[in-house]
N, C-alpha and C positions, 0 to 999 in steps of 0.2 A: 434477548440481549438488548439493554440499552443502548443509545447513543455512544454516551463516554465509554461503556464497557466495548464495543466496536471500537472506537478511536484506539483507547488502550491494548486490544489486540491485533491488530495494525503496527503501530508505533511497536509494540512489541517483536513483530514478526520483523519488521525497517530495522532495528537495530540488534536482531539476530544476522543478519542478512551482511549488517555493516561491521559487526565486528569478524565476522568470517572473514572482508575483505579488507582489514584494517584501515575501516574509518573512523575517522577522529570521535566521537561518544559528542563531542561540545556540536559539531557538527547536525548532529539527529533533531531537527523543531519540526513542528507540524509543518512549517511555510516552507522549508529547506528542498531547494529540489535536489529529489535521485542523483541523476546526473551532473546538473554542474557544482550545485554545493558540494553533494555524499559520493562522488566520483561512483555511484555503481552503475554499471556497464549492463550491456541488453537482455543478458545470461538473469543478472540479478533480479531485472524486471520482469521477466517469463516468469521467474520462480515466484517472486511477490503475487503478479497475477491469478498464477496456478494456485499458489495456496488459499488467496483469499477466496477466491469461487471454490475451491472445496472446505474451507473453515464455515465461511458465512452460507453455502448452498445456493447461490447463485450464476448465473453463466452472464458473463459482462462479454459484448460484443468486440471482436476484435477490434472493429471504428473506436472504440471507447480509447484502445491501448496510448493512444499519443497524447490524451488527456492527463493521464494519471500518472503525474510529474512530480504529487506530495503525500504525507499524510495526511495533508485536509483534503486533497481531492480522491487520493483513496476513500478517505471515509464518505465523503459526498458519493461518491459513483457507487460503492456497495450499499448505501442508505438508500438510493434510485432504485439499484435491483432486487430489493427485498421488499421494497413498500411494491415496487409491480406485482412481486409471484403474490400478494396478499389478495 
């Protein structure tokens, strides 16, 4: 899996996540944070987490959790732990 195909499933799984809790679609950009743009709450961000370490096969350190505030820093932090397990 490329870069952008990452990104793309990412952003994909962000705005599964946010129409579950009806956030606004105009709201979802890579820069946009979870929280205070996309109002999703900590429940939302467990789930993002969870899924991406089982979609992408990586295990991101809990330390990581308070970093990953967007879609570009998703994709940064899971792009970190797939170039390690290599």
């Amino acid at each position: 899996m490329n870069s952008e195909e990452i990104k793309e499933t990412i952003r994909g799984l962000i705005t599964e996540i946010a129409e579950d809790m009806d956030v606004e679609t105009d709201s979802i950009t890579d820069d946009a944070s979870f929280v205070e743009d996309m109002g999703l709450d900590s429940m939302a961000l467990l789930e993002v987490l969870a899924t991406m370490e089982k979609k992408f096969g990586v295990s991101i350190p809990e330390s990581e959790f308070p970093n990953i505030t967007s879609i570009n820093k998703c994709h940064a932090t899971v792009e970190k732990y797939l170039a390690a397990e290599k």
